[in-house]
N, C-alpha and C positions, 0 to 999 in steps of 0.2 A: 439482535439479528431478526431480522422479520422475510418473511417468504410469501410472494404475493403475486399471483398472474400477471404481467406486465399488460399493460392496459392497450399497447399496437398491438397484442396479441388476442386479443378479445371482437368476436365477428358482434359488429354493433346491430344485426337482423337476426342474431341466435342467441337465445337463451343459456348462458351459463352453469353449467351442472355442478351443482354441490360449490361455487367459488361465488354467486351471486346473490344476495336476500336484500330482496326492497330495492335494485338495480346497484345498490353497494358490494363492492366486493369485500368480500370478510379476508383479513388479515391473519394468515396463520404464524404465532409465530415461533421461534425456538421453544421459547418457553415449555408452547401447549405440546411442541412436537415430544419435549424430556418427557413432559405429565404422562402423556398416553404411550411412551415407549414402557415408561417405569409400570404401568395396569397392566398392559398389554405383553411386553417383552417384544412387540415387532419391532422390526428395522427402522431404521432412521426415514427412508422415502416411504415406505409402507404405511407409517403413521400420518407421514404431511401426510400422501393422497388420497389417506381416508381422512382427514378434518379437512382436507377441501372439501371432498364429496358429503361430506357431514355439515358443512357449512359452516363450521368452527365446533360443534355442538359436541363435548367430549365422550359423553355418553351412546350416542350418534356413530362417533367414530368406533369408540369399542365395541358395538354390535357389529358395526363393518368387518371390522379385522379379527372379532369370531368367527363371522359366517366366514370369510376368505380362509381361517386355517381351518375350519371343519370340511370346506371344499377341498384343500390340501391334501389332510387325513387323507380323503375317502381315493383319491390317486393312486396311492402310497400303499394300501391297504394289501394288497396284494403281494411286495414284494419281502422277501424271505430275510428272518430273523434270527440270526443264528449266537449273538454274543449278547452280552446284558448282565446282570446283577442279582446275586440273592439277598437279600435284607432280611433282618429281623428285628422284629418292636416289643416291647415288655412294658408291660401297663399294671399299675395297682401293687407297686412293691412285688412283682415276683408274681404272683397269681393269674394274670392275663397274659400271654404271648400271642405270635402270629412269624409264620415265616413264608417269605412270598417270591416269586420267580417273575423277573419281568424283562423280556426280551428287545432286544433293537437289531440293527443290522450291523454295526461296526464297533469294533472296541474304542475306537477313537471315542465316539457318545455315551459310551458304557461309564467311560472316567472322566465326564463335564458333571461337572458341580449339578446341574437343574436335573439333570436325568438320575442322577443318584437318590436328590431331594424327592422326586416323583414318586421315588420304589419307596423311600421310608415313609413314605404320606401314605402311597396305597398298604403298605404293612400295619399302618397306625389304623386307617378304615378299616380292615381286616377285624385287628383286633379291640376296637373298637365295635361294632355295628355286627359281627359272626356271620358276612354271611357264606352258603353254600355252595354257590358255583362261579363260575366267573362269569358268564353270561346267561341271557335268557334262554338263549336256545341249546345250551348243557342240562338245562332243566326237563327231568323225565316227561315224558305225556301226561300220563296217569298220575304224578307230584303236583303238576303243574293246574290239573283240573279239581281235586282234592283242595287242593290248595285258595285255588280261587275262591273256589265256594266257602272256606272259613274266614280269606279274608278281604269278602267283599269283590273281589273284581281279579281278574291275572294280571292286570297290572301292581295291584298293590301287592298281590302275592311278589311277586317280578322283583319287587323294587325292594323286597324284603332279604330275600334268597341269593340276588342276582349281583355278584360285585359292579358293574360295570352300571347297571340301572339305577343302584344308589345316588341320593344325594349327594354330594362331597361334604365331608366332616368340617373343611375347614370354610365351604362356602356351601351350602347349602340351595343356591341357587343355580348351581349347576350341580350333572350331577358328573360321577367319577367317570364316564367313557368320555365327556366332552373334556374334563380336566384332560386325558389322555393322548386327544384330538389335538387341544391345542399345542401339547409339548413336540407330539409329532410336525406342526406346523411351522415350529418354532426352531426345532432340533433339525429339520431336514429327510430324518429316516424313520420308516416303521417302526410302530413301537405295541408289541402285544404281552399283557399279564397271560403269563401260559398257567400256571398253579399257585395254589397258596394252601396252607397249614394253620390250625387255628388252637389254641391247647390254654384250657381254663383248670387250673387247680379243685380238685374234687369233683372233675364231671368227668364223662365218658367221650367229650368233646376234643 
């Protein structure tokens, strides 16, 4: 099955956004739409009409349909979180834990499969990577300038301390509030890490 602008539907005096290259039009077709569903998790139309707009280009299209859930997210952002999940992860035979609270809006999301996976991912970063607050701006004033100056910038203190500023353990290229953003995007309802707990055998941690 291929999916394609119909060509009486095309104004022969205006250029074609994201469906034309070289005056050809690019063929999207099932195929590329499973590929970028299966990266991305968007919908079925949200993927074609970002590889129209991307011109077929898969990498293209998944930058698209981040920025569209990160714009999502930031909607959502506001609205109240009152059900969700506590998880817990244990790393290193028993010696590493972490236990984490992470909220949504409805019990319905609380028990889908991806939102559950979400919490034990952020439990595993937790106790993986230690860090201290959930956000940047949980961060004291006085921690925060301390901080900089030993290491090198407040950002990199930030990204040290900060769960949400991290890297993602499991991709690195993003970091964990964009991992967050997207589920939000994908799941429909707000979704906020309210606390976390972090417990290393023989420390005071």
């Amino acid at each position: 099955m291929i999916w394609a602008r119909p060509a009486a539907l095309c104004r022969p005096d205006r250029a074609q956004s994201g469906s034309r290259a070289g005056g050809q039009a690019v063929s999207v077709t099932a195929q590329m739409v499973k590929e970028l569903r299966e990266r991305t998790g968007a919908g079925v139309m949200d993927a074609k009409r970002a590889l129209e707009a991307a011109n077929g280009d898969m990498e293209r299209a998944a930058s698209l349909l981040r920025e569209q859930g990160l714009a999502r997210a930031e909607k959502k952002a506001g609205r109240a979180t009152s059900q969700g999940l506590v998880d817990a992860y244990i790393h290193g035979g028993g010696r590493i834990g972490s236990l984490i609270e992470v909220n949504c809006e409805t019990d319905f999301v609380a028990r889908t499969q991806e939102f559950r996976d979400l919490v034990h991912d952020l439990a595993m970063q937790v106790a993986a990577t230690a860090p201290r607050y959930v956000a940047a701006e949980d961060i004291p004033a006085a921690e925060l300038e301390a901080g900089a100056q030993e290491a090198g910038s407040r950002e990199k203190y930030i990204e040290q301390v900060a769960l949400l500023a991290q890297p993602f353990i499991k991709d690195p290229s993003r970091t964990v509030e964009e991992i967050v953003k997207e589920a939000i995007a994908r799941l429909g309802e707000n979704i906020r890490v309210r606390r976390f707990a972090r417990f290393e055998l023989g420390t005071d941690e």
